[in-house]
C-alpha positions in Angstrom: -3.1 -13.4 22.2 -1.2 -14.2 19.1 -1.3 -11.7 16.2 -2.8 -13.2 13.2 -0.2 -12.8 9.7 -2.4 -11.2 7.1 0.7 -11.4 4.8 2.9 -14.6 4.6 5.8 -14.2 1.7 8.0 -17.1 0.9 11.1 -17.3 -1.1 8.9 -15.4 -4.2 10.7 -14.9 -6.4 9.5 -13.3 -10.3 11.3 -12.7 -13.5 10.3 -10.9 -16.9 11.9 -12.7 -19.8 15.4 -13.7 -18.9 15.4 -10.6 -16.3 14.7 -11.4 -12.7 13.4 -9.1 -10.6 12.3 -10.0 -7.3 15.1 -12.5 -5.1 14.0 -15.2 -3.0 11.4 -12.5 -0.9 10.6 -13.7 2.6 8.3 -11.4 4.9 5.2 -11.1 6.8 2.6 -8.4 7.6 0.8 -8.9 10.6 -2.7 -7.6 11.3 -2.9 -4.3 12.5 0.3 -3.5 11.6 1.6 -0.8 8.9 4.5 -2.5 6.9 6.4 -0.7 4.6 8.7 -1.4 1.7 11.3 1.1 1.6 13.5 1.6 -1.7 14.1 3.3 -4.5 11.7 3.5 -7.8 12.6 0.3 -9.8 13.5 -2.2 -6.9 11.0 -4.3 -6.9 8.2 -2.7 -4.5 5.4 -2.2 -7.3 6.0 -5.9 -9.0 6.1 -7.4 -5.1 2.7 -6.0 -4.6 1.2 -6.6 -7.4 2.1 -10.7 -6.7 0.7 -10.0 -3.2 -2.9 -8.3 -4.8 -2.9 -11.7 -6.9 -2.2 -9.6 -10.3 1.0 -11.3 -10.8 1.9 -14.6 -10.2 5.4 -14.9 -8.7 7.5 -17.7 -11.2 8.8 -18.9 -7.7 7.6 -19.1 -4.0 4.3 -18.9 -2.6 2.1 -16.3 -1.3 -1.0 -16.4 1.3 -3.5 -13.7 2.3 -5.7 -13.5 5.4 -5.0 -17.2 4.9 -5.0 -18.4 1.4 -3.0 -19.1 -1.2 -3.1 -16.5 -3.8 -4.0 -15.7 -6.2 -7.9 -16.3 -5.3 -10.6 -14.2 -6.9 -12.6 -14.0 -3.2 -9.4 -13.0 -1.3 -8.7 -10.4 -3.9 -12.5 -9.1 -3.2 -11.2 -8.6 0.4 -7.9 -6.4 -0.5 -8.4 -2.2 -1.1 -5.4 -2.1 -3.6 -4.1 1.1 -4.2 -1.7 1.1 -7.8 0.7 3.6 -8.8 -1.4 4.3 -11.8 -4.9 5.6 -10.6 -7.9 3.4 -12.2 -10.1 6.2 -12.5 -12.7 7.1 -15.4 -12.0 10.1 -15.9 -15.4 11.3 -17.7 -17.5 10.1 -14.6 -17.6 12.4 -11.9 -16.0 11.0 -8.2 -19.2 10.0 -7.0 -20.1 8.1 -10.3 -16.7 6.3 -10.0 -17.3 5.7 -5.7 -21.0 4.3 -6.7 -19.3 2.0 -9.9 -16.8 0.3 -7.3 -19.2 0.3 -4.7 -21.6 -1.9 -6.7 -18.7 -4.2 -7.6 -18.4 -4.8 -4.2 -22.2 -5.4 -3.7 -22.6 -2.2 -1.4 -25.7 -0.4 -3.0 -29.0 2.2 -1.9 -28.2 3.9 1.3 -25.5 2.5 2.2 -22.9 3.2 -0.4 -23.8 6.8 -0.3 -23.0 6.7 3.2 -19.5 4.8 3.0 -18.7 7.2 -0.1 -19.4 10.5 2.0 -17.4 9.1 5.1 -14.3 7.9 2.7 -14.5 10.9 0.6 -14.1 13.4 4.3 -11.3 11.1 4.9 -9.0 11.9 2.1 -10.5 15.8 2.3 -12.3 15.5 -0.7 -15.7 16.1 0.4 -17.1 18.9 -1.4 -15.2 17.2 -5.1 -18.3 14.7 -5.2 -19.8 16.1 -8.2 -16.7 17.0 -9.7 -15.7 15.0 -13.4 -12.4 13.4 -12.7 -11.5 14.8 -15.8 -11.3 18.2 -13.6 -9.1 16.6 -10.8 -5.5 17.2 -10.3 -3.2 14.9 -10.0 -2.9 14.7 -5.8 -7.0 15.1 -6.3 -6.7 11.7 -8.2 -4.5 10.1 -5.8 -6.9 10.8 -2.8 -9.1 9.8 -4.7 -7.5 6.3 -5.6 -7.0 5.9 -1.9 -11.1 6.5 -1.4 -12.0 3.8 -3.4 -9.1 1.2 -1.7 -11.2 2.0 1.5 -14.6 1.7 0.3 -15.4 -1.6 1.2 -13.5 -1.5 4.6 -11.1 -3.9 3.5 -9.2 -6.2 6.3 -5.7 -5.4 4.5 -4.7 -2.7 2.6 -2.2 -2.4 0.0 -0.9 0.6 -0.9 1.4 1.8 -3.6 3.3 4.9 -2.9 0.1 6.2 -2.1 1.3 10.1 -1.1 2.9 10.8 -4.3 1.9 14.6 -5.5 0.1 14.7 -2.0 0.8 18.0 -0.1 2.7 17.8 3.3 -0.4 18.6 5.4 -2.1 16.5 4.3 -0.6 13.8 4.1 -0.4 14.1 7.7 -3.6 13.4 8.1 -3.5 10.4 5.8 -1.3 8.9 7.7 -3.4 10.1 10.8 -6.3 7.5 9.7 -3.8 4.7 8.3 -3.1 4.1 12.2 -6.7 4.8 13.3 -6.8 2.1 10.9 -4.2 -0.1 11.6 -5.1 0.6 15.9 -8.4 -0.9 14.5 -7.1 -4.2 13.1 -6.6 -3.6 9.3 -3.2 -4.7 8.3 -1.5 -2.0 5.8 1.5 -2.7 3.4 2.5 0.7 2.1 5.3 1.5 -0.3 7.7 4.3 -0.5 11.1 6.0 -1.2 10.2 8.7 1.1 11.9 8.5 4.8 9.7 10.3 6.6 6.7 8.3 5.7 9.1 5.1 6.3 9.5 6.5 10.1 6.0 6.3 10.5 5.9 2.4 9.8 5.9 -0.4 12.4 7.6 -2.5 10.8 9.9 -1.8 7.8 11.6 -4.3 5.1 14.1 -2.1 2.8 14.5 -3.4 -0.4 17.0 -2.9 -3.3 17.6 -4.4 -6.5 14.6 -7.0 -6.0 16.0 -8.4 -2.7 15.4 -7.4 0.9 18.4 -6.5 2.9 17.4 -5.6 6.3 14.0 -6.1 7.9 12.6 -4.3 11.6 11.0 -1.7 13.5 12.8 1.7 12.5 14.0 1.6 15.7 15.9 -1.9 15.3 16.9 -1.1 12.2 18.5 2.0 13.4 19.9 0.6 16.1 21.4 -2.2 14.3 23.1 0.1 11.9 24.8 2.3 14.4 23.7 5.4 12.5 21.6 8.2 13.8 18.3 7.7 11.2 16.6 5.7 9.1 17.7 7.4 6.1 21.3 7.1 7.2 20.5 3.6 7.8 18.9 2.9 4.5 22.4 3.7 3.0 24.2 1.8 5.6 22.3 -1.4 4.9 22.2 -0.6 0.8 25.0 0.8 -0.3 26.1 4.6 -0.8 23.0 5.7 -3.3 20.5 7.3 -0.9 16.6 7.5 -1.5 15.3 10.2 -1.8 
């Protein structure tokens, strides 16, 4: 059975001003997939994103999401959209942020306090319900962020360099339930500069100064290269400035 694209990106391109920044971006994410944009800060992941969520319009190209042209208010009801910058209220406690998003999603009563418990074990922040954000630190925030992106039990998932200030354990266990999720059909675009979390990707597009140049499993990627990892890839494909 065919594999339904959650993601369809064609020839986008977007400029600021008289500066262009994305280049003619063609890609898709496929469901139950995780996807990830590999490159270094400034080269376009953030602003490709941010066209896919439907924030951004590209000035060129086209877009569609689980089917539709975007951007599309309902479509973007239908995304858990994880930004660089955590949207937080920072004078509300987590559960009185949880229970805010949860009502903009029409998930209320019973319900929502269910969904908030179970997201809020996910990310290991369980027993920081009550807790002011105010009070959080910055990898508290982040798991946090990634919490409410799951809250309604979105079909795709788009996810901003979502590990940053996260420590190594866990973000293991992050990305432990970002393939229970994708094994479960929810297609996941994740950005990041970091290689390790790019080797946990099954599919990869590596991306410098707005353009893609090279798409693939790690493995093909690799492979293709003639080098002995995806970092030492990375360079091969992009020049002689590695991410780090």
């Amino acid at each position: 059975m065919d594999v339904p694209d959650s993601i369809i990106i064609e020839q986008v391109s977007r400029s600021f001003d008289k500066r262009q920044v994305l280049h003619g971006i063609n890609m898709r994410v496929r469901a139950g997939q995780i996807f990830g944009l590999l490159g270094p800060s400034g080269c376009g992941k953030t602003t490709l994103v941010r066209i896919i969520a439907g924030i951004l319009p590209p000035t060129s190209g086209r877009v569609s999401v689980l089917g539709q042209i975007m951007p599309r208010l309902d479509i973007m009801a239908r995304i858990g959209y994880m930004a660089q910058s955590d949207a937080l209220y920072a004078a509300l406690s987590a559960e009185e942020n949880l229970l805010f998003f949860a009502a903009l999603y029409g998930i209320t009563g019973k319900v929502a306090k269910k969904r908030i418990r179970e997201v809020m074990e996910l990310v290991s922040l369980g027993g920081e319900l009550k807790k002011t954000v105010a009070a959080y630190s910055g990898g508290m925030k982040r798991r946090l962020s990634l919490a409410l992106a799951l809250l309604a039990s979105p079909p795709l998932l788009l996810l901003d360099e979502p590990t940053v200030g996260i420590d190594p354990l866990l973000r293991q266990d992050i990305w432990r339930e970002l393939h229970k999720l994708a094994d479960a059909g929810v297609a996941i675009l994740v950005t990041t500069h970091v290689m390790d979390e790019a080797a946990k990707c099954h599919q990869l597009a590596m991306m410098r100064m707005g353009r893609l140049i090279a798409k693939g499993s790690v493995e093909q990627l690799v492979a293709a290269s003639g080098q002995r990892d995806i970092e030492q890839a990375f360079i091969h494909y992009g020049g002689d400035e590695p991410c780090r």
